[in-house]
C-alpha positions as a Markdown table, in Angstrom:
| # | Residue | x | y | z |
|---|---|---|---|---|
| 1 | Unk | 79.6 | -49.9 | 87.7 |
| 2 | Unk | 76.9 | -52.9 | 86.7 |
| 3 | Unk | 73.3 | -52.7 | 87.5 |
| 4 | Unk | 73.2 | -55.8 | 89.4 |
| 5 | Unk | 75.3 | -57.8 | 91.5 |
| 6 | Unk | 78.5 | -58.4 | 90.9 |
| 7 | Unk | 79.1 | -62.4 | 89.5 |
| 8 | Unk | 82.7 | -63.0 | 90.4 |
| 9 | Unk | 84.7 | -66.3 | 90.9 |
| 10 | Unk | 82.9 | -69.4 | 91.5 |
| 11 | Unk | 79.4 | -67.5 | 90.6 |
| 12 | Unk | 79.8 | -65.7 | 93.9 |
| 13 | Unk | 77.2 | -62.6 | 93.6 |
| 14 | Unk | 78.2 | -59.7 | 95.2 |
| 15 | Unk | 74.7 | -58.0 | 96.2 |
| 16 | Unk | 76.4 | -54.7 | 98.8 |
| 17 | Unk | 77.2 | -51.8 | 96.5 |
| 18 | Unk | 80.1 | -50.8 | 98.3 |
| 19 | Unk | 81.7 | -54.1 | 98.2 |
| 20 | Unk | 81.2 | -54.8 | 94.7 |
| 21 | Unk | 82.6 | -51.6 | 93.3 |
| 22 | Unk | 86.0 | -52.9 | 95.7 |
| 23 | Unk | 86.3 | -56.2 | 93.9 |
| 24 | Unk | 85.6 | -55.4 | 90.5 |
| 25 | Unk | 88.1 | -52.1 | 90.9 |
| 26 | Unk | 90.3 | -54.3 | 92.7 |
| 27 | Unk | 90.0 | -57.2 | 90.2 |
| 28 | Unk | 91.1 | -54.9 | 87.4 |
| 29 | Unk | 93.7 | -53.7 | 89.1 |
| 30 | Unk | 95.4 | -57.3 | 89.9 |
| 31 | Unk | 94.8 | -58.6 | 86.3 |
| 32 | Unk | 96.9 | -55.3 | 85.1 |
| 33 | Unk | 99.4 | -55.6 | 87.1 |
| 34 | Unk | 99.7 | -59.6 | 86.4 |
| 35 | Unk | 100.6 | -58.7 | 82.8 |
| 36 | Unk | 103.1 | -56.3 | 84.3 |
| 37 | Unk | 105.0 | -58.8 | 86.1 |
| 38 | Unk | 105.1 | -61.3 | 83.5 |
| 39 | Unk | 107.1 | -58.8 | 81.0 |
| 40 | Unk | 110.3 | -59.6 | 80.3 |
| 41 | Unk | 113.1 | -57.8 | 77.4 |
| 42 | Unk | 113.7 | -61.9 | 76.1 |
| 43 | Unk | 110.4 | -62.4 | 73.5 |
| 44 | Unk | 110.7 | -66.2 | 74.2 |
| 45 | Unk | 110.9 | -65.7 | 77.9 |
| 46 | Unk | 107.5 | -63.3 | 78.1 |
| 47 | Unk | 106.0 | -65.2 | 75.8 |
| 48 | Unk | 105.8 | -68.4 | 78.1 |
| 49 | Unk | 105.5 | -66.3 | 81.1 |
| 50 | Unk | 102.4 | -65.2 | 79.6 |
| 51 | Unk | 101.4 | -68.2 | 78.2 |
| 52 | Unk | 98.9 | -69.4 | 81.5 |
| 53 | Unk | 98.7 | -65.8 | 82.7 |
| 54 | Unk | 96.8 | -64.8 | 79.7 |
| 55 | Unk | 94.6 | -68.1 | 79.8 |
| 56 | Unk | 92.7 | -66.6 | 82.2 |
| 57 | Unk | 91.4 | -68.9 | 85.1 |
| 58 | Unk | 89.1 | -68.7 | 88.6 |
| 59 | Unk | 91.2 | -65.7 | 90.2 |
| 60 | Unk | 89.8 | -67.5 | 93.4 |
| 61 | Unk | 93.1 | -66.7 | 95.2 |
| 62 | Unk | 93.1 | -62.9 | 94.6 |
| 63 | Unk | 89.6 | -62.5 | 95.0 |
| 64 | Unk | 90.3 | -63.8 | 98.3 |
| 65 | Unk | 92.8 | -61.3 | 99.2 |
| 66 | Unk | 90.7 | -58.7 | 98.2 |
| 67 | Unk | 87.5 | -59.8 | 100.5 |
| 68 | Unk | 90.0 | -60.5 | 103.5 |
| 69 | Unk | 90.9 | -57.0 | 102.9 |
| 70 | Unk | 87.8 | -55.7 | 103.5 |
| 71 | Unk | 88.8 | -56.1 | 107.5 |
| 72 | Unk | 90.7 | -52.9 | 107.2 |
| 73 | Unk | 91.6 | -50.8 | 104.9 |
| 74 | Unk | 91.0 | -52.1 | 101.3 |
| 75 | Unk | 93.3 | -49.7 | 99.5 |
| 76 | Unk | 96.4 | -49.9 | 101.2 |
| 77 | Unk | 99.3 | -50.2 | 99.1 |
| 78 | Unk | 100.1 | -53.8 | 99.9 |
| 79 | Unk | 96.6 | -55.5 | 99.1 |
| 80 | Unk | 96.8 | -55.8 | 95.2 |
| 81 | Unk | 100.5 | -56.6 | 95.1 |
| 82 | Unk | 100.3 | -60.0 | 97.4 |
| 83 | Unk | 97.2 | -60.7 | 95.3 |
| 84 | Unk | 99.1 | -60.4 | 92.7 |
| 85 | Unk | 102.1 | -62.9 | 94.3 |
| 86 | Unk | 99.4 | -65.4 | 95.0 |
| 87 | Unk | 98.1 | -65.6 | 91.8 |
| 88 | Unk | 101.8 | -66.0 | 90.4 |
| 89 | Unk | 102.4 | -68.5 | 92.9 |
| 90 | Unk | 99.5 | -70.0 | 91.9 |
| 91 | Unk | 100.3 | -70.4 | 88.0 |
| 92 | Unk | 104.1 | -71.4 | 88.9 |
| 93 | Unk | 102.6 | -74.5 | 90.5 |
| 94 | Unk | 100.1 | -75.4 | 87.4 |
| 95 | Unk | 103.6 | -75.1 | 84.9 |
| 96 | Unk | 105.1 | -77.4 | 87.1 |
| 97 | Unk | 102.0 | -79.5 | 88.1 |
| 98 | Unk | 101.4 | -80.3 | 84.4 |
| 99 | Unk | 105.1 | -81.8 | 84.0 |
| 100 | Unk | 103.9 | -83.9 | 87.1 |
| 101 | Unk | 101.1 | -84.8 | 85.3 |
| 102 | Unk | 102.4 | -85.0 | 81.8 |
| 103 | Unk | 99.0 | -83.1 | 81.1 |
| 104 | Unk | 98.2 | -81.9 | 77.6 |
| 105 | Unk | 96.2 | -78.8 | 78.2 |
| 106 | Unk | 95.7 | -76.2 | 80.8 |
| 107 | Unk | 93.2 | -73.7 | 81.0 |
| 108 | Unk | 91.4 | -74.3 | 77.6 |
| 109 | Unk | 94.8 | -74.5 | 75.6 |
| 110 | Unk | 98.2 | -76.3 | 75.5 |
| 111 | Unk | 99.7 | -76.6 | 78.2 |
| 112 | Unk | 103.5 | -75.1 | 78.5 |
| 113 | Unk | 104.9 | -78.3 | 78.6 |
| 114 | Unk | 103.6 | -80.0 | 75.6 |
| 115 | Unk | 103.6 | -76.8 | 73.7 |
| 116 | Unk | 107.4 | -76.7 | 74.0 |
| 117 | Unk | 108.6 | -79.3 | 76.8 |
| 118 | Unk | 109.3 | -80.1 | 80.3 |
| 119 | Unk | 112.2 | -77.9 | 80.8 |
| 120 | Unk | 110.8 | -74.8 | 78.9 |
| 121 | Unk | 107.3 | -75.5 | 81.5 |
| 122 | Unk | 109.8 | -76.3 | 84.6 |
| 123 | Unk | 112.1 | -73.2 | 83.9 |
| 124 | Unk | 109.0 | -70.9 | 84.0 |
| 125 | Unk | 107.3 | -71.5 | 86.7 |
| 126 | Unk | 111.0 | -70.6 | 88.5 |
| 127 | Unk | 110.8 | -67.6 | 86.3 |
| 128 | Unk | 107.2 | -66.5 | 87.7 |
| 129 | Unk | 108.3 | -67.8 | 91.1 |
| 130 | Unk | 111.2 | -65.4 | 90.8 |
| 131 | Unk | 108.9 | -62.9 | 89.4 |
| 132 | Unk | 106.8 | -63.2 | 92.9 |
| 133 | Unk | 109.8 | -63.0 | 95.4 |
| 134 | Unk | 110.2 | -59.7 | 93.1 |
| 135 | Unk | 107.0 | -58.1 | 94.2 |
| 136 | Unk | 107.2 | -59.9 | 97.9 |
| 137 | Unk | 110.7 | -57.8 | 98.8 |
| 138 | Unk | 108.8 | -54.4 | 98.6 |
| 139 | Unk | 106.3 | -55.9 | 100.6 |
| 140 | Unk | 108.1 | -56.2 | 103.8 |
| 141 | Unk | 110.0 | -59.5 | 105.9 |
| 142 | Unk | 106.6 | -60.6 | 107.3 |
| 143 | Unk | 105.5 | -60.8 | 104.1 |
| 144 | Unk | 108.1 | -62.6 | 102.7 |
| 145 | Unk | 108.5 | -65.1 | 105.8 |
| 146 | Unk | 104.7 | -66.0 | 104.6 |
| 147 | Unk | 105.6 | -66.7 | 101.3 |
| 148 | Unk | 108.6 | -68.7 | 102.2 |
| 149 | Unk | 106.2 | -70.5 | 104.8 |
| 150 | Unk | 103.7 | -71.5 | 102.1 |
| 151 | Unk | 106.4 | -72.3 | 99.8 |
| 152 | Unk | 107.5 | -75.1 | 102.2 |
| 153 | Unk | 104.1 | -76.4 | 102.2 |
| 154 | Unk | 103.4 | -76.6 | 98.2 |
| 155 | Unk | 106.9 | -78.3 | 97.8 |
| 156 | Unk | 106.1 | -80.7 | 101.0 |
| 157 | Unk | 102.7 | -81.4 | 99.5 |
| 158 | Unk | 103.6 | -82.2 | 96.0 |
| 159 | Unk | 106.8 | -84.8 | 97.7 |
| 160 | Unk | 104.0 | -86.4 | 99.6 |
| 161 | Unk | 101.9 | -86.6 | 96.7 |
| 162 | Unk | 105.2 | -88.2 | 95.0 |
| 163 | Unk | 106.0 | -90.6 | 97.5 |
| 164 | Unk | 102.8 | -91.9 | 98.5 |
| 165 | Unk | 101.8 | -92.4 | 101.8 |
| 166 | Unk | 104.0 | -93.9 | 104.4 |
| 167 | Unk | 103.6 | -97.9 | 105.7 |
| 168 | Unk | 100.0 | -98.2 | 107.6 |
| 169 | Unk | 98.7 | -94.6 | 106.1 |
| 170 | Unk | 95.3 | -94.8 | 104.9 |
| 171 | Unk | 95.6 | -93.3 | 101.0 |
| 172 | Unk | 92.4 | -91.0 | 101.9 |
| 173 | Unk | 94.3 | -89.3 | 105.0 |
| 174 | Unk | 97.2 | -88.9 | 102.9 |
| 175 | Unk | 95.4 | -87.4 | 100.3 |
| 176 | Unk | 93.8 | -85.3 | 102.2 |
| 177 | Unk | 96.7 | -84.2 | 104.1 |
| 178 | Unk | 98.5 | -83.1 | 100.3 |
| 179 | Unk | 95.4 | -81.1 | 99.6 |
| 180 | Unk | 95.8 | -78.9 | 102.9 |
| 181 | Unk | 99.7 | -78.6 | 101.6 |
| 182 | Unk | 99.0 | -78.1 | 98.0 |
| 183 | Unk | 96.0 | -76.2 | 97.7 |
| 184 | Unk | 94.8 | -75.0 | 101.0 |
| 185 | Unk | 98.0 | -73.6 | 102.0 |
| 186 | Unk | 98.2 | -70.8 | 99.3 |
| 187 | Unk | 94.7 | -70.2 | 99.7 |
| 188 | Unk | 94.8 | -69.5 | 103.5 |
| 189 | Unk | 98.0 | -67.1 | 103.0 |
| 190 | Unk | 95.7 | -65.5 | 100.2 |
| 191 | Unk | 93.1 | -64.6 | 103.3 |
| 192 | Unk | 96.0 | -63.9 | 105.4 |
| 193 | Unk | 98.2 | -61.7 | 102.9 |
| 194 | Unk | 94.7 | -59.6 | 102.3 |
| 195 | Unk | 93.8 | -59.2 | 106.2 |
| 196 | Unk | 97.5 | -58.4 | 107.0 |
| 197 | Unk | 98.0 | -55.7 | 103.9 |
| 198 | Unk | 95.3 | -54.3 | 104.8 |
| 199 | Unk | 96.1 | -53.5 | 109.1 |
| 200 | Unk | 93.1 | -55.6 | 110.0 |
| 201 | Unk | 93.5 | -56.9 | 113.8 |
| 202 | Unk | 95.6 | -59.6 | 114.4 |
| 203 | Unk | 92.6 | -61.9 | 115.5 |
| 204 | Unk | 90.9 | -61.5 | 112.1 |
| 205 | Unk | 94.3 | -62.3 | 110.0 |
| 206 | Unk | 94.1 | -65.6 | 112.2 |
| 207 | Unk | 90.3 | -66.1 | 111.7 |
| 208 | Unk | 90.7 | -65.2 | 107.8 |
| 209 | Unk | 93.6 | -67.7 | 107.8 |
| 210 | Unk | 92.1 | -70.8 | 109.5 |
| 211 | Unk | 89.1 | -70.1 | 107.1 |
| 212 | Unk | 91.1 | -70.1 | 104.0 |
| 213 | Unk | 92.7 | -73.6 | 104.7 |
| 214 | Unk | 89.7 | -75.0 | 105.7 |
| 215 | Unk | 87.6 | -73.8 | 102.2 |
| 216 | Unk | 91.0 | -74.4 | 99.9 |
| 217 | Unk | 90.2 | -78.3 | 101.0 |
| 218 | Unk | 86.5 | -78.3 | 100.3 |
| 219 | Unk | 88.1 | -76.4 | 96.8 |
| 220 | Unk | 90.1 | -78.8 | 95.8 |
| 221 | Unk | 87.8 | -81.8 | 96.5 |
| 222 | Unk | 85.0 | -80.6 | 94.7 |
| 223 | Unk | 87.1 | -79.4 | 91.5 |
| 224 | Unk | 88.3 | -82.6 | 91.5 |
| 225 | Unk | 84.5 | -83.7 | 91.5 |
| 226 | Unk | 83.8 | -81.3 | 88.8 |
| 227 | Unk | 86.7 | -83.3 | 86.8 |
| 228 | Unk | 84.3 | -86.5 | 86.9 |
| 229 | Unk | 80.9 | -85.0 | 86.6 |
| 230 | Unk | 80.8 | -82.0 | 84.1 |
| 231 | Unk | 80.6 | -82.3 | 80.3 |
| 232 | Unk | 82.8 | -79.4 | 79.8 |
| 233 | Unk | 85.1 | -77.3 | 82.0 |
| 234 | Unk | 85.8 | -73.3 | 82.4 |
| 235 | Unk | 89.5 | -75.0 | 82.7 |
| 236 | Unk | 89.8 | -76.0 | 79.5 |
| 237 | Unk | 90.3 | -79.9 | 81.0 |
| 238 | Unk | 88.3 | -82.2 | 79.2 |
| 239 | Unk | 86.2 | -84.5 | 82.1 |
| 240 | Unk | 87.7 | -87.5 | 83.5 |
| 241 | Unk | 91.6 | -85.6 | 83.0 |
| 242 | Unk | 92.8 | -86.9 | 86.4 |
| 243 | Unk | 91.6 | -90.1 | 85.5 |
| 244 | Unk | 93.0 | -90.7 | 82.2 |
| 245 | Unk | 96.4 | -89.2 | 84.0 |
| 246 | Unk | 96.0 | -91.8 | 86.9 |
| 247 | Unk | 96.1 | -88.7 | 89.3 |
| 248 | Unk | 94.6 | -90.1 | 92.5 |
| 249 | Unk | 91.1 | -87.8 | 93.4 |
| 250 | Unk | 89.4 | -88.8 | 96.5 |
| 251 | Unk | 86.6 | -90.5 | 94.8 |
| 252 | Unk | 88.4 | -92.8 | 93.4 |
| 253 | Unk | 90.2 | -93.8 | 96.6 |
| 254 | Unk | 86.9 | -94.2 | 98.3 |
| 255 | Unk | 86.6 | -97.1 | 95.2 |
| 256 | Unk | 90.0 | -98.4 | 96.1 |
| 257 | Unk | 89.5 | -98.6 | 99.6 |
| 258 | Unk | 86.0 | -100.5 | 99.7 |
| 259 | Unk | 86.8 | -104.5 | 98.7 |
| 260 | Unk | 83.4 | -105.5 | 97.3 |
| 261 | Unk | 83.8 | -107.7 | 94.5 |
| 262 | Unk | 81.2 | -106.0 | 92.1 |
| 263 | Unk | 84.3 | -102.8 | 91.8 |
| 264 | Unk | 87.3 | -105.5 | 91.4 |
| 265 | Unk | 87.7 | -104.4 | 87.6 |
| 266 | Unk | 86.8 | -100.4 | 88.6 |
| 267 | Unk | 89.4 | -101.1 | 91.2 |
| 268 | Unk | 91.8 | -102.4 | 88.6 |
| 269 | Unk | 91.4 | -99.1 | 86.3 |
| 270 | Unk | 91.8 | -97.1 | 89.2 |
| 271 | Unk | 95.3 | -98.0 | 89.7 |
| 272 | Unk | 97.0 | -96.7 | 86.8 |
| 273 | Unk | 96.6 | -93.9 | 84.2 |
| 274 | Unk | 93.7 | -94.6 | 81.5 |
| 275 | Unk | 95.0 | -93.4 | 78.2 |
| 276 | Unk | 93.0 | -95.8 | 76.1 |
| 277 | Unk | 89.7 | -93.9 | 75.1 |
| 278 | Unk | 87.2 | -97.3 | 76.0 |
| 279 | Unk | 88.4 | -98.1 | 79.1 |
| 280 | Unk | 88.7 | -94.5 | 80.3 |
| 281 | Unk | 85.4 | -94.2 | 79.3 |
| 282 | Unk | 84.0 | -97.0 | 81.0 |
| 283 | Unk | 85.9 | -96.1 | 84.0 |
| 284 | Unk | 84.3 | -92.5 | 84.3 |
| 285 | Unk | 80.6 | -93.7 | 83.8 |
| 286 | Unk | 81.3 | -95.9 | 86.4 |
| 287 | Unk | 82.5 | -93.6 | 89.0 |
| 288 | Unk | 79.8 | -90.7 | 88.0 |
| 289 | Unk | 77.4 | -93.5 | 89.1 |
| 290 | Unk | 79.1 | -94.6 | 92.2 |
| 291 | Unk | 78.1 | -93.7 | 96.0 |
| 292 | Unk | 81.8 | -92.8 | 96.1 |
| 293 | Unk | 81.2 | -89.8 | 94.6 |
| 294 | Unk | 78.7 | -89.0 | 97.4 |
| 295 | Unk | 80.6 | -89.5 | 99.7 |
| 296 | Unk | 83.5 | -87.1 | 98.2 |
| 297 | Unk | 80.2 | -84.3 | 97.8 |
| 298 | Unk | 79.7 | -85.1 | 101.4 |
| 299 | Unk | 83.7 | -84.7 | 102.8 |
| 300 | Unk | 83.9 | -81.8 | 100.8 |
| 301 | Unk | 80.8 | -80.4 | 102.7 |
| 302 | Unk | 82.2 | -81.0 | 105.9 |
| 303 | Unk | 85.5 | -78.7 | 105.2 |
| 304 | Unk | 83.0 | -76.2 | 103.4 |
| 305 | Unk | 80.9 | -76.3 | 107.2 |
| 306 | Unk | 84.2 | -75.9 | 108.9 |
| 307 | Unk | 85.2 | -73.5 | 107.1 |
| 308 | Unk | 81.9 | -71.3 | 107.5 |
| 309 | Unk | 82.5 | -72.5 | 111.5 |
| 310 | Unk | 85.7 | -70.2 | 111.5 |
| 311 | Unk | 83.9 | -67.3 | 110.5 |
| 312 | Unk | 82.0 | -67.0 | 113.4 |
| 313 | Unk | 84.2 | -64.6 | 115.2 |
| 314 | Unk | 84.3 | -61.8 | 112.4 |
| 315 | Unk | 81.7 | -58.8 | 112.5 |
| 316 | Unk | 78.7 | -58.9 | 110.5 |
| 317 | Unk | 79.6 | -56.5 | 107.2 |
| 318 | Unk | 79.2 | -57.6 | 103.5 |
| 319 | Unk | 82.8 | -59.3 | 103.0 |
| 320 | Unk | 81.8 | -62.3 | 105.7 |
| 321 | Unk | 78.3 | -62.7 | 104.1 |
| 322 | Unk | 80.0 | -63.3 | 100.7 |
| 323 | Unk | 82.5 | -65.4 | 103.0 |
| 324 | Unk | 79.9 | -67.6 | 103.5 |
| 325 | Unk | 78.2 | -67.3 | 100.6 |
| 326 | Unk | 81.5 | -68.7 | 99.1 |
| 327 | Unk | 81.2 | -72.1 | 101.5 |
| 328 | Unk | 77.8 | -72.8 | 99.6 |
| 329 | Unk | 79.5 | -71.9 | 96.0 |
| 330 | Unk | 82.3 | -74.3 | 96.5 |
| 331 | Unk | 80.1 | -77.1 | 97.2 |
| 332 | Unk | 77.2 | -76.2 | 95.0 |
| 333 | Unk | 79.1 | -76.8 | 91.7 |
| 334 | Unk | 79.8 | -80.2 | 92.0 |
| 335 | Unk | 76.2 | -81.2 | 91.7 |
């Protein structure tokens, strides 16, 4: 065990002894049993399976699991096994999300799509879907009713996101709307699957729950800010990726929404994808310096502050301080 605290997703530091001996044990346990599941007797078929797996990544969503597991008892059988069909879930959604996207790269290397093409990247993310379900049927009906719940959700999200919003919508309500679907559904089953595997009382699995989709908002929004602000990325994406891809962040809606004549050619970037190198770089200095980007910090504070609001009915042990710990973290790296 380390000398000092535990640095775990997001810089979270893990100061209580106890707790951080649980994550990292439990941390070790999930990333071995993710290269498990991936394995498969075709070569070609492991081989992309494992392709994003290996790449590495935040492990936000099991570390979640783990801490909500912490509400009862952290070893039961169940609680590294959903971690591990979040985190599947999870990279099933990025294969498909970069044919969405057409994105080149993923995680610091190509992504599955461009590497071989959008059926090879569209075919595995079924597979580690599949792959999921696989793990979910030992895990009991409740558990797989969840999945199936959150599965609805990802899918509803990523049609919205497709569509557009609907006649009279404002694009930021929409937007915000798909990031509860896409992004802060999985992460509140990931509190929920955790609190549930783990026998904790039914009032905490709902407290953990209305937490998780509360910080898997503030998430998104302020990766998305990290996407315009930082030099480089953990990810592997290069800054400004959503906007060269014409992927809508809320930033840039704030820009789209606000009719003042000194944005009309900002506006006019906004609008499409930015694959030439000048204009996209125009566009992203441009949007680093604008108070929209404030006001994205500032919205993705207020689902970080409700979040840390739906924590005020669980007991005072070390997983809730790093619970709220986390509502700083999410925040804090966008500046």
């Amino acid at each position: 065990m380390a000398d000092g605290p535990t640095t775990t997703s997001l810089g979270l530091r893990v100061s209580d002894v106890a707790l951080e001996a649980d994550l990292s044990r439990g941390l070790i346990e999930v990333e071995s049993a993710l290269q498990s599941a991936v394995h498969s007797a075709d070569d070609f078929v492991e081989k992309a399976g494992r392709h994003l797996v290996a790449a590495g990544g935040k492990r936000f969503r099991p570390m979640l699991v783990l801490l909500a597991a912490q509400y009862g008892d952290p070893s039961a059988s169940g609680v590294v096994p959903s971690a591990v069909v979040v985190e599947l879930t999870h990279v099933a959604t990025l294969y498909h999300d970069d044919v969405m996207d057409e994105a080149p790269r993923r995680r610091g290397i190509v992504s599955a799509n461009a590497r071989w093409d959008n059926s090879v990247a569209i075919l595995t993310g079924d597979y580690l879907f599949a792959k999921a379900s696989d793990i979910l049927a030992d895990l009991g009906p409740d558990a797989v009713r969840l999945q199936a719940r959150t599965f609805e959700r990802l899918c509803v999200g990523q049609i919205r996101e497709t569509v557009g919003p609907r006649d009279g919508q404002s694009p930021v309500e929409h937007h915000l709307a798909v990031l509860a679907d896409k992004t802060g559904s999985l992460i509140a089953t990931s509190a929920r699957f955790g609190a549930m595997m783990a026998g904790a009382d039914q009032g905490v699995v709902t407290t953990l729950a209305q937490f998780g989709e509360r910080i898997g908002v503030a998430f998104q929004i302020a990766d998305d800010i990290v996407d315009i602000v930082s030099e480089s990325r953990e990810s592997g994406k290069t800054p400004g990726t959503d906007l060269r891809e014409g992927v809508p962040t809320l930033a840039a809606l704030y820009v789209l929404e606000d009719d003042r004549a000194q944005d009309s050619e900002l506006r006019s970037l906004l609008t499409r994808a930015l694959p030439d190198d000048e204009e996209h770089a125009w566009a992203l200095a441009q949007l680093r310096d604008h108070e929209a980007l404030a006001r994205a910090r500032a919205e993705a504070r207020r689902w970080a502050d409700e979040a840390r609001a739906a924590l005020a009915p669980l007991p005072d042990i070390a997983a809730t301080r790093a619970l709220y710990e986390l509502c700083d973290r999410v925040v804090d790296r966008t500046a």
